[in-house]
N, C-alpha and C positions, 0 to 999 in steps of 0.2 A: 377212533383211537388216537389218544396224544403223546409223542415219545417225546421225548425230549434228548436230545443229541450232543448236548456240549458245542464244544467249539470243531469246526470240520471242516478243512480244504473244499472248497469250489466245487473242484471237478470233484471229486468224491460224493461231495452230496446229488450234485449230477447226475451221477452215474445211480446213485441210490432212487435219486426221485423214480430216473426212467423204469429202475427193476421193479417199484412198486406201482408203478402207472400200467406196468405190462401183465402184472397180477391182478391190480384192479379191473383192468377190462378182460380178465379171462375169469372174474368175477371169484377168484381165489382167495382174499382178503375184502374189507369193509376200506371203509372211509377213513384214511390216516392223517394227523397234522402233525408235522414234523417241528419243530423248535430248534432253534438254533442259531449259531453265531459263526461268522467267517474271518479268518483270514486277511489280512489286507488285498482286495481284488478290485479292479473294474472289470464291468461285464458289459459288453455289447450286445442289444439288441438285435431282432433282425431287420432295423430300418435303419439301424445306427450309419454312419456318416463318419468319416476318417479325420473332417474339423472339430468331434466333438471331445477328439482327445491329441490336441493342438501341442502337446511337449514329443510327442511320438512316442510306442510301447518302451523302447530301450527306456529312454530318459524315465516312463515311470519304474521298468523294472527298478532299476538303479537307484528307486526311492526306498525300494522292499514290496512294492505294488506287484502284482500278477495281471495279466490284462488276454483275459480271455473274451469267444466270442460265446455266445449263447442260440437256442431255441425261442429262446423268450419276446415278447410283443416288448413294445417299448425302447427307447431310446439306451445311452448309456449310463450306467449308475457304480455308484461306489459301496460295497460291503467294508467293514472290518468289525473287530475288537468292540464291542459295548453299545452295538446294533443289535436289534432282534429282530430274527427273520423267521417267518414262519411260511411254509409249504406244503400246503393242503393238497394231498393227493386224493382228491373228491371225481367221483361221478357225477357228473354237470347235473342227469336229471332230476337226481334226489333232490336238486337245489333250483329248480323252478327250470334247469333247461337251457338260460338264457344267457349267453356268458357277458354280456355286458349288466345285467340285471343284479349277477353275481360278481362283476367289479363294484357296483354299488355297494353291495352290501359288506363287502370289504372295506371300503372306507368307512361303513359303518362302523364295523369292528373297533376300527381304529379310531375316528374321534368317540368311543363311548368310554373304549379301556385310558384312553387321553383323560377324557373328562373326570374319570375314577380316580386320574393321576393326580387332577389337579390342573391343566391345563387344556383350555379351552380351542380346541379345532374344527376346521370344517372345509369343506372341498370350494373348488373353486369352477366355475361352469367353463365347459369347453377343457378342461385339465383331468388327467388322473391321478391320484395321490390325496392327500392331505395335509392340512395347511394351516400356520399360525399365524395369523393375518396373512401378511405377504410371502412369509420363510414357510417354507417346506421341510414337512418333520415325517412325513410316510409316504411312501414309493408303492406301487402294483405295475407288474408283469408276469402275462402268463404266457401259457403254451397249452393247447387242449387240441389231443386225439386219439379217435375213437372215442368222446365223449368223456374222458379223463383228464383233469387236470394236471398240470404240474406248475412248477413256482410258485411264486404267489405273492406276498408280501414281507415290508422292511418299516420300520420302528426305528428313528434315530433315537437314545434311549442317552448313554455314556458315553458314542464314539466320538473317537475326533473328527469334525469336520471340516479340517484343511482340504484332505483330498479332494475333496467334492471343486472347491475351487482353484483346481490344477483340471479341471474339466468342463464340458459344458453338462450338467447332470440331466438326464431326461430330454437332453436337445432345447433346453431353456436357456437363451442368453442371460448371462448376469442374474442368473436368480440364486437368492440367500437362502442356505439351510441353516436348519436350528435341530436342537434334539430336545428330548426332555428333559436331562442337568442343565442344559442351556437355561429353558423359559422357566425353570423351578428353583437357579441358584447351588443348588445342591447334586452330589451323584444318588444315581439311585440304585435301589435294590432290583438287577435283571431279573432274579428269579420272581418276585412279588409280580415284577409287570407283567410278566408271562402265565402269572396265572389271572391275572387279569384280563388280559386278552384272552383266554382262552376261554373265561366267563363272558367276554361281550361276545365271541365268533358265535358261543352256544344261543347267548341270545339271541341276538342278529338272524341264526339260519336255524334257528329251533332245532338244535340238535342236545345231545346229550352228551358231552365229554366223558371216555373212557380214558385215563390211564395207562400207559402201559412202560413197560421196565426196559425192553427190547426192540429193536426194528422187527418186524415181520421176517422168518427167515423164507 
């Protein structure tokens, strides 16, 4: 099932993943992919490091930044405004079981709905994410238990990318992000990419996309 969400505080969608992660494993709902867009926020992993956000939380408050901690694998990262994030509240074994198997194929997602875009990506060995040559344009971090996933992935699409360089992003020194109005010249239509993506995830893990109008209540 794919809802689509608008734009949603942090902790909000948070709070949403965990109620549908807790219905999924009491097997009360199917397989949801949530759509949507944040907030100005950094989010801390749970390996993150107190260097990798070097101005201190006030100073980003004081930008309009919100600087929370998370659940989530992965270092620290930047959502806002004209990012697409989508968060697969999946049952791992529907999806071969293997949760690094299924990081793979998240990037898959992402450089095939890229390449629809027009923009040529691909992963980097030893890194998670995805990548335009050397700039980073997609992010993954999850969280899986009880066999359910939550988080999942981010699409630099129309956001601003300054924030990202007020931090160390994903624990990467000095590394350049890009989105895709960046490598394309142009803003693009979020809604088109999103259903594009939502075409490569079906490819990728042979699923079916259903629609739906509602969160699960």
């Amino acid at each position: 099932m794919v809802v689509r969400c608008g734009t949603v505080p942090y902790a909000e969608a948070w709070e949403l993943q965990r109620r549908l992660q807790a219905q999924r494993q009491r097997e009360e709902i199917g397989d949801v992919l949530l759509l949507l867009e944040h907030p100005p926020v950094y989010t801390r992993g749970r390996r993150s490091k107190p260097e990798e956000l070097p101005m201190g939380a006030e100073w980003y408050e004081a930008q309009g930044i919100e600087v929370l901690d998370t659940d989530r694998g992965g270092l620290v990262t930047y959502h806002g405004p004209g990012q697409l994030v989508a968060y697969p509240i999946v049952q791992l074994r529907g999806y071969g079981g293997d949760v690094h198997e299924y990081v793979r194929g998240l990037e898959r997602t992402m450089t095939g709905a890229l390449a629809e875009a027009g923009v040529r990506a691909g992963v980097i060995e030893g890194l998670t994410g995805v990548w335009v040559g050397t700039r980073k344009i997609g992010s993954i971090g999850l969280h899986v238990s009880r066999g359910v996933t939550t988080h999942g992935l981010a699409v630099n699409v129309n956001n601003d990318l300054q924030p990202f360089e007020w931090v160390v992003p994903c624990g990467i020194e000095g590394v350049a992000m890009t989105s895709l109005s960046r490598e394309l010249g142009a803003e693009q239509d979020m809604a088109a990419f999103a259903d594009t993506l939502v075409a490569a995830y079906a490819r990728v893990f042979d699923k079916e996309p259903v629609a739906a109008g509602n969160v699960p209540a």
